[in-house]
C-alpha positions in Angstrom: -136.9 -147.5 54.4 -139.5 -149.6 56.3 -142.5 -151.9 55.8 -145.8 -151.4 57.7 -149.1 -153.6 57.4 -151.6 -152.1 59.1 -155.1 -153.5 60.3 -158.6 -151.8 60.4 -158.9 -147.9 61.0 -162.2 -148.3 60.7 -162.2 -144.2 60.9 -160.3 -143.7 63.9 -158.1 -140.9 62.6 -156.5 -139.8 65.4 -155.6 -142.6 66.1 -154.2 -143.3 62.9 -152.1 -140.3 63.5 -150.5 -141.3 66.4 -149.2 -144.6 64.9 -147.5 -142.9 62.1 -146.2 -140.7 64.7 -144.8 -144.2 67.1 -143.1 -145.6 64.3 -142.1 -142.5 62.7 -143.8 -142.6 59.6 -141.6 -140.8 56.4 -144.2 -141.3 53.1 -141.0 -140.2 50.9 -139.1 -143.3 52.5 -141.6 -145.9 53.7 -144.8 -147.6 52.5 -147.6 -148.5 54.7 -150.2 -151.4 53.6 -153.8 -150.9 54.9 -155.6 -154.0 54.6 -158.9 -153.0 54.6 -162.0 -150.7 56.3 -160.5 -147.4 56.3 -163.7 -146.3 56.9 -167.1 -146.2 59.4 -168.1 -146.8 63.0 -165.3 -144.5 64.1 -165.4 -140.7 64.3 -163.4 -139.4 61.1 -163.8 -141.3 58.4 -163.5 -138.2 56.1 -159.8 -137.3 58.1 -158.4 -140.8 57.4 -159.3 -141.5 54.0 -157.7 -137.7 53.4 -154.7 -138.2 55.4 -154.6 -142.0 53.6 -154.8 -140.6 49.7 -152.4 -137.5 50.8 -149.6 -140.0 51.2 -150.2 -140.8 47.6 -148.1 -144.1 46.8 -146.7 -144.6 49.9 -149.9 -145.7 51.5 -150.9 -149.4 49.5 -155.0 -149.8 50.7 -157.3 -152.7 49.9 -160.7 -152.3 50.0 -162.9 -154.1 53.3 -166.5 -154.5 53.3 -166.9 -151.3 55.0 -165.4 -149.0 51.8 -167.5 -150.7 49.5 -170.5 -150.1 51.7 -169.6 -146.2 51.7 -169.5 -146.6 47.6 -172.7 -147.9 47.9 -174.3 -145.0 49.7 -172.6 -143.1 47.9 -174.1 -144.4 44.8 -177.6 -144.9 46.2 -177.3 -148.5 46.0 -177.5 -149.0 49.8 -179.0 -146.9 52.9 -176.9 -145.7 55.5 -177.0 -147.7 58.4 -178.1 -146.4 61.9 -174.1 -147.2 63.4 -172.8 -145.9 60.0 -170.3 -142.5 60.5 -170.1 -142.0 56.9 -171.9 -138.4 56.6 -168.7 -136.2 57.0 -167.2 -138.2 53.4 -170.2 -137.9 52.0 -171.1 -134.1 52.5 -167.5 -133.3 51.9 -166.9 -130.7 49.1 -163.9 -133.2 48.0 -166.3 -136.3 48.4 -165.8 -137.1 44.4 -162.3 -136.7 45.0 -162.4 -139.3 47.8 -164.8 -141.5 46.2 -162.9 -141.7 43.4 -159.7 -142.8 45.1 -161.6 -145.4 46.7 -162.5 -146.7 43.6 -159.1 -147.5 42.4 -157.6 -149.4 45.5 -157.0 -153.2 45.2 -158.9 -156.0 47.1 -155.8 -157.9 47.2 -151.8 -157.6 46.6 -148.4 -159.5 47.4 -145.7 -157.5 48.5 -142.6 -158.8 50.7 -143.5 -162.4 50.3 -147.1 -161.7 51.9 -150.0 -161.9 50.3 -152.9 -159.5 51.7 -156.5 -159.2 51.5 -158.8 -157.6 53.5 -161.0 -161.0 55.3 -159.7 -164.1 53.6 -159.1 -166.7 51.2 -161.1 -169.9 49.9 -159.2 -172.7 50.2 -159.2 -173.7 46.8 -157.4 -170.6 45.5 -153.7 -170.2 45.0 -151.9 -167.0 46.3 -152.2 -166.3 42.1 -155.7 -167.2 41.9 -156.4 -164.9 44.3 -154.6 -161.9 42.8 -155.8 -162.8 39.3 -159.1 -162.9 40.8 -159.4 -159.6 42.9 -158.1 -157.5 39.5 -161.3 -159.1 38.5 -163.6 -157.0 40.7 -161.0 -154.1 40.6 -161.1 -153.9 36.5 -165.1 -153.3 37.1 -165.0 -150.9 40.1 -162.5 -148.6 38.1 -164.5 -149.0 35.0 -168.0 -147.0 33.4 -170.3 -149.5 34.7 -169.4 -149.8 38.4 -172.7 -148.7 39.6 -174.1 -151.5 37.7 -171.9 -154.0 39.7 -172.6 -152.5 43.0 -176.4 -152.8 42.4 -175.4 -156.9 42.2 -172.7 -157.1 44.7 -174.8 -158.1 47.5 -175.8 -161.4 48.5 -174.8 -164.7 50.1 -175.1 -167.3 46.9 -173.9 -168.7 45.7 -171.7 -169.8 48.7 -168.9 -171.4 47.5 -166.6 -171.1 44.8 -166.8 -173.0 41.0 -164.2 -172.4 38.4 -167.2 -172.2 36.3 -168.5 -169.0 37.6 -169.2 -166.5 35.7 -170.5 -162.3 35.4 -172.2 -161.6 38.4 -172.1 -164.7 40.7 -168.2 -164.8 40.1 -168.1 -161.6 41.1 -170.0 -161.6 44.2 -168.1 -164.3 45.5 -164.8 -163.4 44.7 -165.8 -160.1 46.7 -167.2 -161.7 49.8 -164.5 -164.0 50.2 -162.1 -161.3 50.3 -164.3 -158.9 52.2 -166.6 -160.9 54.5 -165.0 -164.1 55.3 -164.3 -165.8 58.5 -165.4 -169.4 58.6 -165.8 -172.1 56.1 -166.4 -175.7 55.6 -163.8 -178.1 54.4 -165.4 -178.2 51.2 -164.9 -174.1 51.0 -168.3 -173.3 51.7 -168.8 -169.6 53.3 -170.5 -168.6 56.5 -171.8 -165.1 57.0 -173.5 -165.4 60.4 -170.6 -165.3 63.3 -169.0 -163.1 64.0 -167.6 -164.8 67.1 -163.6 -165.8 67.4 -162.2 -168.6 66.1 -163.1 -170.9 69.4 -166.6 -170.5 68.3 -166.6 -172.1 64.9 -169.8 -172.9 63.6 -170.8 -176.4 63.6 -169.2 -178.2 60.7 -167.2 -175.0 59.6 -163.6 -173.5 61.0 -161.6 -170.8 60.6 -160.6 -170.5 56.9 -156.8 -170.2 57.3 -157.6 -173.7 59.4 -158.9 -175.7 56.3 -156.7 -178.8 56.0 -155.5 -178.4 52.5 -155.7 -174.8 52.0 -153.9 -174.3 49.0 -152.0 -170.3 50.3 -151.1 -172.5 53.6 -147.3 -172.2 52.2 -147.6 -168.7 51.8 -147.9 -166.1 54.7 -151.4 -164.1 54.4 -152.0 -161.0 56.1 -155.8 -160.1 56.9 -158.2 -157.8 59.0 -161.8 -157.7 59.3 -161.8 -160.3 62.2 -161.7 -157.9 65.9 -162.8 -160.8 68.1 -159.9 -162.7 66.9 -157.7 -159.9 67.5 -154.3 -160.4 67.1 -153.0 -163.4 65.5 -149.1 -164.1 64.6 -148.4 -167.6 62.2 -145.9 -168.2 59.9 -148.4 -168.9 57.5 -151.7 -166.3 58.6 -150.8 -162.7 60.0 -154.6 -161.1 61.9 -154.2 -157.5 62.3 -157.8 -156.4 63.7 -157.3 -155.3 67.1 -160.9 -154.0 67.2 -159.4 -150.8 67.7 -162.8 -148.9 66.7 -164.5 -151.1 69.7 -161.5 -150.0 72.2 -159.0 -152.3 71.7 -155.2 -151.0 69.7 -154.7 -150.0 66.4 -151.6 -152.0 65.2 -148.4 -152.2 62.5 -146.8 -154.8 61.8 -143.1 -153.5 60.8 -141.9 -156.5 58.4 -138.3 -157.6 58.9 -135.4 -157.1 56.5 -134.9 -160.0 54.4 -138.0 -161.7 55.9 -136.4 -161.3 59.2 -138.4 -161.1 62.3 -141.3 -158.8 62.4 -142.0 -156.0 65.3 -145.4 -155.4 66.3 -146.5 -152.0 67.3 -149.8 -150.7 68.8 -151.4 -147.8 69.7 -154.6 -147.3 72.4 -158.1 -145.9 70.2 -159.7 -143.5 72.8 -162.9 -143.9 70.6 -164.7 -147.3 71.4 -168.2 -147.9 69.9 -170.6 -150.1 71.0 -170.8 -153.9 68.8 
């Protein structure tokens, strides 16, 4: 029995497939925890989000900007974008099927002493926060009035988090925080604009996980989302995106017995997009 996180697919089946084949991937033995963007920019979105839901419980996804963007196509809430590779799902005679399995994965869980989320964390928020708040958004994407939600998911404000929050703002941040994040101020204010690594902070903001005071800095959090920081191994902050979609690896992290050391494993993508 083994423990895998993996970073962003990003629809780079293939590629997907030859991990699972490295570390010798059993789905009635071991679990695998995607952290996010299963899907677009790569070739075969439709092939990975099958492959993903055919290894039923064994494969533990949270949802990344990019899935929620394909709901919202989906739903008509959004275009497609010119760089999107989402019209295989979408065409696809199991496409509800799909959809609907989107619908029901997390945007955060703890497992193994780690919590995961797709981007990040304010700083404000305990590891418990953050779960309790991420059912929040999940409880309204499984429910009858998701479209509704998706129509008012989008947006940048408010830009930081208040306990008093409430229906849709609450909502909208709790979802780009776990989604979109990558720098913030000391006071937990977000920043959408760079996408740069974290040597190229902002002026007056930093890498969230580098916010003196964070409150999950005594936990270990595994993320994606964040290619040009590539791979990052903390005790307290795991980074999985390898860019593997722009030509860098695909990678697992195999977690340790007992909280033992970890093993990292990659595997080359052969299908790099432009940025």
């Amino acid at each position: 029995m083994a423990f895998y996180l993996v970073g962003d697919i990003q629809g780079c089946d293939a590629a997907l497939g030859r991990l699972l084949a490295e570390i010798d991937f059993s789905a009635s033995r071991d679990t695998l925890y995607v952290l996010g963007d299963m899907v677009n920019r790569g070739p075969d979105s439709l092939g990975t989000l099958r492959r993903l839901m055919a290894l039923g419980h064994s494969a533990q996804c949270l949802l990344g900007n990019h899935d929620l963007h394909l709901l919202a196509v989906a739903h008509g809430v959004r275009p497609a974008g010119k760089r999107d590779t989402l019209k295989q799902v979408l065409g696809a005679p199991d496409a509800p099927a799909l959809l609907g399995w989107l619908r029901q994965q997390r945007l955060a869980l703890s497992a193994h002493g780690i919590l995961m989320v797709h981007a990040g964390v304010l700083p404000s928020w305990s590891a418990e926060q953050t779960l309790e708040l991420a059912a929040e958004v999940s409880a309204v994407l499984r429910g009858p009035d998701w479209g509704d939600f998706l129509h008012t998911m989008y947006g940048n404000t408010p830009d930081h988090w208040r306990d008093d929050l409430q229906s849709t703002e609450r909502l909208r941040v709790v979802v780009n925080a776990l989604t979109r994040l990558r720098f913030c101020s000391a006071q937990g204010v977000m920043e959408f604009d760079s996408k740069e690594g974290a040597g190229a902070s902002p002026e007056g903001f930093m890498p969230w996980f580098d916010v003196p005071g964070r409150r999950t800095a005594q936990n270990t959090v595994a993320f994606g989302h964040w290619s040009t920081l590539g791979w990052l191994g903390r005790s307290d902050v795991i980074g999985l995106d390898t860019g593997c979609v722009w030509g860098g690896c695909l990678t697992a992290l195999r977690l340790g017995p007992g909280g033992g050391a970890h093993e990292r494993i990659q595997v080359q993508c052969k299908q790099a997009q432009k940025p």
